[in-house]
N, C-alpha and C positions, 0 to 999 in steps of 0.2 A: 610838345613831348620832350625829357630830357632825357640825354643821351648820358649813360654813366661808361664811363671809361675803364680800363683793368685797373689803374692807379687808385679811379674812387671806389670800385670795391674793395681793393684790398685795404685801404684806408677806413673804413669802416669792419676791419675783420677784428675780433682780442687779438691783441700781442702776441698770444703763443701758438697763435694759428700764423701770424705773420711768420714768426719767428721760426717756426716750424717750415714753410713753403719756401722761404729762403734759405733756410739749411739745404732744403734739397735740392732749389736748384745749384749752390757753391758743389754740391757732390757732383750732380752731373757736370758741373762747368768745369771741374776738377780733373774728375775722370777722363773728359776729354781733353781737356786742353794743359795738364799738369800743374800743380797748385802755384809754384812759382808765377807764371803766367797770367792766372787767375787774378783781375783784379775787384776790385767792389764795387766798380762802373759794372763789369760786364755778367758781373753776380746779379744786380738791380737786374738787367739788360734778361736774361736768364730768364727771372722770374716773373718778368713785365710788370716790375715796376719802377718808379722813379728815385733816383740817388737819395733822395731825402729818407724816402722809409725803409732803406735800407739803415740810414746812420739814427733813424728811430728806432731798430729795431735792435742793431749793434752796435755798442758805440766805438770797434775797435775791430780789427782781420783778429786780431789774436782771441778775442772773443768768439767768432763768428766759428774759427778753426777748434776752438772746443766744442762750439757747438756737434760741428761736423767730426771730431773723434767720438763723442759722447753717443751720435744718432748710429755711425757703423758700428762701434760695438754692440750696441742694443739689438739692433737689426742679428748680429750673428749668437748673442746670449738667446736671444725671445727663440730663435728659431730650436737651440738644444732642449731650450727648457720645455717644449713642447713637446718634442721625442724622448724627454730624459722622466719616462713614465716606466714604473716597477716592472717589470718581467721577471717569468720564472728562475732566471741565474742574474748573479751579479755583472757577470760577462756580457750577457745578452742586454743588457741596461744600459751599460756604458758603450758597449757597440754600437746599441741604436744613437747614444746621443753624438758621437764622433762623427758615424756615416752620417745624421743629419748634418750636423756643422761640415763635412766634407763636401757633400750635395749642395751646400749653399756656396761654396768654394769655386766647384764647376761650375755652378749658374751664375756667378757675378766677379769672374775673375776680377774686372775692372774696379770691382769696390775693393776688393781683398789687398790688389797693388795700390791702391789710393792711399789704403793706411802703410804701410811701407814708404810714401815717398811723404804724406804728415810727416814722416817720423825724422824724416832726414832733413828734409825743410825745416821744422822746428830746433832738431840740432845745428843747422847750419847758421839762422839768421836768430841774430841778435835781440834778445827780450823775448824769445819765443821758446826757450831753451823747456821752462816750465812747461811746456805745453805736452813736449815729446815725454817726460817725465809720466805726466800724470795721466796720458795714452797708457803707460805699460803699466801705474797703479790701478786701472781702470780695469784692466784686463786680469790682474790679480784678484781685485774686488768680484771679479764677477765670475771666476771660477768659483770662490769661497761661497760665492752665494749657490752655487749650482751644486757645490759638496754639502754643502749644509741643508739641501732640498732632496738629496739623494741620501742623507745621512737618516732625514725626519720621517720618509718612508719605506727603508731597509732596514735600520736599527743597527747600522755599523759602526764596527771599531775601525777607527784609522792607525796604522803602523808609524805615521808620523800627524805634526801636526797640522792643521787646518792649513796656514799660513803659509807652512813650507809645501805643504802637498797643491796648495794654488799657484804658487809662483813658480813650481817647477811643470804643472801643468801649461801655463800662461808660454812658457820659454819653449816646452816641447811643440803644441801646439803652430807657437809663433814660426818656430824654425821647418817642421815641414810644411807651414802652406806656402813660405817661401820659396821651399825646396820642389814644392809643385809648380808655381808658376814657373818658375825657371826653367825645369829640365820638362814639365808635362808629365806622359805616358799614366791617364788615368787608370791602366790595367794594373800597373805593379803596387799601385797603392791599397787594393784589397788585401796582400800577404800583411804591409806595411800596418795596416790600423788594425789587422788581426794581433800581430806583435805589439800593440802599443796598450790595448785591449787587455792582453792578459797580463804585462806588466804592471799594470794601473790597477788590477784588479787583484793582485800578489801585493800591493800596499795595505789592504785592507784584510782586516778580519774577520 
């Protein structure tokens, strides 16, 4: 009888299944242990399996670290665009898709701080600069996509344009889940995304 090992399964998975399992465990390893720390032994080590298919699957940390901006964005875009379904007021639209993205906020503080400290990592160490850059166009990109999903089935005018009204999303966004983790008190945030709600909703026509 052979016996197959975690290594020879995973050696026999596609590429983007690998590449995919190793993403998540560098998040978890992250999450826990702060990226700096984090190295591509103990990402392998994570994932169970051997250094090699780790450097077959990436050939570089700075690869592996877009990978892992690319998958927590996604994770909090996929979660709005689900909630961000037409209701009877425009208000009631965008309210749903905040309080989802804010509910995803409370359930995974640790992923939320994750990208906050990519972001300082990648500004701090050398050749990685790129990285934190196209974390925040990412986050642009993907508001524009969620306006332009919400444009196709309400038939709205925007007060400004696409561009500007994502990248000021993007920054507001950014700055209160910051300003959540830090201070907490998930009670006074109800007034807070009501105010945010209707000014977001005062851009449009």
């Amino acid at each position: 009888m052979i016996h197959r090992t975690a290594g020879d399964r995973m050696a026999r998975m596609p590429s983007a299944e690998r590449r995919r399992q190793l993403t998540e465990a560098a998040i978890r390893a992250m999450a826990r242990d702060g990226v700096a720390r984090t190295t591509t032994r103990s990402i392998a080590a994570e994932a169970g399996v051997s250094l090699s298919v780790f450097h077959y699957c990436f050939d570089s940390k700075q690869a592996l670290i877009e990978a892992v901006i690319t998958t927590l964005t996604d994770q909090s875009v996929s979660v709005v665009q689900e909630a961000l379904r037409p209701r009877d007021t425009l208000e009631e639209t965008v309210a749903a898709g905040f309080r989802a993205y804010w509910d995803h906020v409370r359930a995974h503080p640790e992923a939320h701080m994750l990208t906050y400290e990519l972001t300082q990592y990648a500004l701090r160490e050398p050749g990685f600069e790129h990285l934190a850059r196209r974390q925040y166009e990412l986050y642009g990109e993907a508001y524009a996509e969620l306006i332009e999903q919400l444009r196709g089935h309400m038939d709205l005018e925007l007060r400004v344009p696409v561009s500007v009204l994502a990248r000021y999303l993007a920054a507001m966004t950014d700055g209160l889940t910051l300003n959540y983790l830090v201070l907490g008190d998930a009670a006074a945030w109800e007034d807070i995304l009501d105010t945010v709600t209707a000014h977001i909703a005062g851009l449009v026509r």
